[in-house]
C-alpha positions in Angstrom: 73.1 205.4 133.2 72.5 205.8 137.0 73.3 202.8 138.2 77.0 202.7 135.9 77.8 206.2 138.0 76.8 204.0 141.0 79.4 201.4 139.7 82.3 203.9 138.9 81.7 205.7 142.3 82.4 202.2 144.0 85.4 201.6 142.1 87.1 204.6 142.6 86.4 205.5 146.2 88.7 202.8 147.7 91.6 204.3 145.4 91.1 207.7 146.6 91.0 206.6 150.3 94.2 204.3 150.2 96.1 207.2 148.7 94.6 209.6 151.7 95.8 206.7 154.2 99.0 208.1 154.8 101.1 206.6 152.6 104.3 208.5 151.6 104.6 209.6 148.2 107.1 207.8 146.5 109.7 211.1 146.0 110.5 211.0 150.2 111.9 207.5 150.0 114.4 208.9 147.3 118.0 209.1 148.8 118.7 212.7 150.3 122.1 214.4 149.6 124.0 216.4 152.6 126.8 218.2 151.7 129.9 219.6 153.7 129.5 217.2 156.7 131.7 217.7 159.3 133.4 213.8 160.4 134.0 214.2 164.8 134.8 211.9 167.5 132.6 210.0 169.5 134.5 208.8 172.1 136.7 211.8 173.7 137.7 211.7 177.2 140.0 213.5 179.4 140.6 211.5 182.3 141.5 213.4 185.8 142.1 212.4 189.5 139.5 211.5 191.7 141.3 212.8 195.0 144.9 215.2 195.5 147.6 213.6 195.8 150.9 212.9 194.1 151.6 210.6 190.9 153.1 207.5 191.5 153.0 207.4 188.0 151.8 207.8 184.2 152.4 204.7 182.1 151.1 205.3 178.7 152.9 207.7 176.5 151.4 210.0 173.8 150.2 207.5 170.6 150.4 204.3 173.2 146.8 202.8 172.9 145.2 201.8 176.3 142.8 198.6 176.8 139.7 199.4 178.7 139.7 199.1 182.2 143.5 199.3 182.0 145.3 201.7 184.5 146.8 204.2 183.3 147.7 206.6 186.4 147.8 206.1 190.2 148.4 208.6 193.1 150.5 207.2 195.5 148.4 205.1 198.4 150.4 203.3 201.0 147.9 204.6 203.3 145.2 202.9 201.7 146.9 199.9 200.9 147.9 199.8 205.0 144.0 199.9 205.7 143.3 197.7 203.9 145.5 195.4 204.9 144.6 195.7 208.5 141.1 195.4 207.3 141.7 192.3 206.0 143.2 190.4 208.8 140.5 191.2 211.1 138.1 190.5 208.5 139.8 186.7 208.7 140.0 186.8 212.4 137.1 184.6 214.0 138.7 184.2 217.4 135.7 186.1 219.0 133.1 183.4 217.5 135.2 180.3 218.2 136.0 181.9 222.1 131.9 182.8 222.1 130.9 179.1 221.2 133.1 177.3 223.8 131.7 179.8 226.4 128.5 179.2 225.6 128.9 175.3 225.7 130.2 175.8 229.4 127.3 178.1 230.5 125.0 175.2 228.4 126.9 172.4 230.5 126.8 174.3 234.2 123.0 174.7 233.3 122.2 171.3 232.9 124.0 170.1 235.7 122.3 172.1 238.2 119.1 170.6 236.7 119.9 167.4 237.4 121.4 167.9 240.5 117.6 169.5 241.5 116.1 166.5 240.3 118.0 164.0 242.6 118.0 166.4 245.8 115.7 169.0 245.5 116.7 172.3 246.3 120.6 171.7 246.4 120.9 174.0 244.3 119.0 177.9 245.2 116.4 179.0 242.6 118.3 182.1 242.4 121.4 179.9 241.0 119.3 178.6 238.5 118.5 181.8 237.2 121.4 183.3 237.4 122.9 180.1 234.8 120.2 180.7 232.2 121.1 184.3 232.0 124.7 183.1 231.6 123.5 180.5 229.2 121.4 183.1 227.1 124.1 185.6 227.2 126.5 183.9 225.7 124.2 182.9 223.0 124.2 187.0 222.2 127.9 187.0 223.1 127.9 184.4 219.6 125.6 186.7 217.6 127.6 189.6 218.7 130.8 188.0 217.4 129.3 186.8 213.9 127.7 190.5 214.0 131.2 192.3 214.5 132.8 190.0 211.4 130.4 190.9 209.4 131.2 194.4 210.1 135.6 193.8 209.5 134.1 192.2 206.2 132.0 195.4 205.2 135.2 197.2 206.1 137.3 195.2 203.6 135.1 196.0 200.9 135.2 199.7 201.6 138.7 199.7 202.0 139.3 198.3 198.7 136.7 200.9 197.2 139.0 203.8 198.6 142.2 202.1 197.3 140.4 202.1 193.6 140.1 206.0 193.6 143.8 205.9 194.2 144.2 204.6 190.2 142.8 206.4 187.0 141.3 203.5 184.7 140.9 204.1 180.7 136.9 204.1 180.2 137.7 202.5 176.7 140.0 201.0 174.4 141.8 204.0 172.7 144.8 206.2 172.0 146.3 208.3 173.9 146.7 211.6 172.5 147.4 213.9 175.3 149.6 213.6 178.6 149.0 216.7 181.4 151.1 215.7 184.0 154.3 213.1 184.6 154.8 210.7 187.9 155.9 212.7 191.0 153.7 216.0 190.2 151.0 216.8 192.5 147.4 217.1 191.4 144.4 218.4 193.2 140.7 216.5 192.9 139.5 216.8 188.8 142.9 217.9 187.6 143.3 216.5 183.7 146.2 213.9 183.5 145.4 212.8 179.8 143.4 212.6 177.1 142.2 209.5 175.5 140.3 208.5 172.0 138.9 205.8 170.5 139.0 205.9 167.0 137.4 202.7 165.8 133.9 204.8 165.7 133.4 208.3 164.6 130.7 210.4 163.8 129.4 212.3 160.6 127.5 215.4 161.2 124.9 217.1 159.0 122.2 219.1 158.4 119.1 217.9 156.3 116.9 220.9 154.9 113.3 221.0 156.4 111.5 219.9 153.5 113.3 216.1 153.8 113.1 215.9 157.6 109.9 213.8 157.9 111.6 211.5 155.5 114.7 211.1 157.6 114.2 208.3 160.4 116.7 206.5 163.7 118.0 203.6 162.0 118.2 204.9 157.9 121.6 203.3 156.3 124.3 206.2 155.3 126.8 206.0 153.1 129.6 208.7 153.4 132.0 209.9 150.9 135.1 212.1 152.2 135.1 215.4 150.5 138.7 217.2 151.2 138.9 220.5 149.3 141.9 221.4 147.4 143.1 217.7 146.2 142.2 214.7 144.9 143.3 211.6 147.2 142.3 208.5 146.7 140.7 208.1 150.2 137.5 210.4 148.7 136.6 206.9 146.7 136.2 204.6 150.0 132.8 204.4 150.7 131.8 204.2 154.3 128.3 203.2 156.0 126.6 203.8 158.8 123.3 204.4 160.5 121.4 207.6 161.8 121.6 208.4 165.4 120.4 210.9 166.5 117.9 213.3 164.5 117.7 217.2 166.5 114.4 218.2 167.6 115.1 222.0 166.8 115.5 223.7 163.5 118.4 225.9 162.9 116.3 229.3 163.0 118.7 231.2 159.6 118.8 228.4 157.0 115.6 226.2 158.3 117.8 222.8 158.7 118.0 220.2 161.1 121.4 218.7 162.3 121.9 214.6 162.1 124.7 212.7 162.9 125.5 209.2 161.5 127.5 206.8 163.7 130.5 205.2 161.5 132.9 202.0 161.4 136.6 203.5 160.9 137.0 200.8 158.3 141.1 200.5 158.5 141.6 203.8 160.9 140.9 205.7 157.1 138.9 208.5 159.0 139.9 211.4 160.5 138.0 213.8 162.9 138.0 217.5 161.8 137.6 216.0 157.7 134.2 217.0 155.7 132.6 214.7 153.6 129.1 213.8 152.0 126.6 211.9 153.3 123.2 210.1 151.5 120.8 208.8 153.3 119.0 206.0 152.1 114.9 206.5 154.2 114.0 203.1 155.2 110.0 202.4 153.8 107.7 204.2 155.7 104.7 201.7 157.0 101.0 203.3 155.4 99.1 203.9 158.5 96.4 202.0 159.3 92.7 202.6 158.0 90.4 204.0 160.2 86.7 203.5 159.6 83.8 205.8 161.8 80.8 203.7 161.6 77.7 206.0 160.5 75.3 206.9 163.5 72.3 205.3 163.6 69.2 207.3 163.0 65.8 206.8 165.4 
């Protein structure tokens, strides 16, 4: 009889253990239900000047949708543009080097003569002129290093210049709409003054809250699939079903209802979305890996 309790005690132990290994119960991987989501932008911007100045001017209208990168305002700068036009042509201007080089062949040439003028009759010509045409010789070597140094500088200038004439246009950050216009071509505008708003509505964002008791089930990365919810009718928009993924998960629980906010990032599959619309969101837990088995070998005893 002992030794069939020894048997059953085997059996059942590793059971026991692999269920005390972390492994989720099977209930948390069930989808969780938020209600009353709130759908918002992700992409918002309102663009403003980087320096005063006046509008030369405003291209894109309210509703016109803007590329990235694309201008979409400009202060007037025929000052800049005048710099760096100057910068430019001295930039290409190498008259300095080419002038430094010939010199330097001459000072190169007058050295070597006198040389060989020593060696044939010593002393014709003074020591002191000999000198005095390796110094030149050397000095126009700098006088070459000088002039590639000084290019390099008109270069450097072309590059800044061109930096100064960019603060002179307002660029769209992304693809988008425009859904705001501030101020027309020919206004004056101080540094950080808005000029427009612009939105990209190709990805938007659903916002819930989970209750504390599914949090730990609720990971970056778990598939969402979100119904629209508008109160009050029945369109048939509220059947689309739209997916997504979880992005961001708060580390702070709202202190009166004891939930934590999610948001979902979302494809505006056919521009059906709206920001400021509520809907429902289930989100399906990705399987949670068991942990892995730890084992304490037993002390040994003396």
């Amino acid at each position: 009889m002992m030794k069939l309790a020894l048997a059953l005690t085997v059996v059942i132990w590793p059971i026991v253990t692999s269920t005390s290994a972390g492994e989720v119960p099977p209930k948390t991987r069930k989808p969780i239900e938020l209600t009353r989501c709130r759908i918002k932008l992700i992409d918002k911007v309102t663009l403003a000047s980087d320096r005063p100045g006046i509008l030369r001017f405003v291209e894109p209208k309210e509703g016109d949708s803007v590329k990235r990168d694309q201008p979409v305002a400009g202060l007037l700068d025929d000052v800049p543009r005048a710099k760096l036009s100057r910068a430019t042509k001295e930039a290409e201007n190498d008259i300095e080097i080419r002038f430094s080089t010939k010199a330097a062949e001459v000072a190169k040439n007058e050295l070597e003569q006198a040389i060989l003028v020593n060696q044939d009759v010593a002393d014709t010509i003074p020591g002191i002129e000999i000198i005095r045409l390796r110094l030149a010789k050397e000095k126009s070597v700098l006088q070459i290093e000088q002039a590639e140094h000084s290019l390099e500088i008109n270069k450097l200038a072309v590059k800044e210049a061109s930096a100064e004439l960019r603060t002179y246009e307002i660029p769209a950050p992304f693809s988008g709409t425009v859904t705001r216009v501030f101020k027309k071509k020919g206004e004056a505008v101080r540094q950080g003054d808005p000029i427009m708003e612009v939105v990209n509505t190709e990805r938007l964002r659903a916002e819930g809250y989970v209750e504390i008791s599914d949090i730990w089930s609720v990971q970056v990365g778990d598939s969402v699939e979100v119904y629209l919810d508008i109160p009050d009718v029945d369109l048939p928009v509220e059947k689309e079903k739209f997916t997504g993924r979880i992005v961001f998960i708060d580390v702070e629980v709202e202190p009166v209802r004891r939930r934590v906010k999610v948001w979902a990032d979302l494809v505006n599959r056919g521009g059906m979305l709206r920001a400021g619309l509520t809907a429902n969101m289930k989100i399906l837990p990705t399987e949670p890996k068991p942990a892995a088995l730890t084992t304490t070998e037993p002390k040994s005893e003396d």
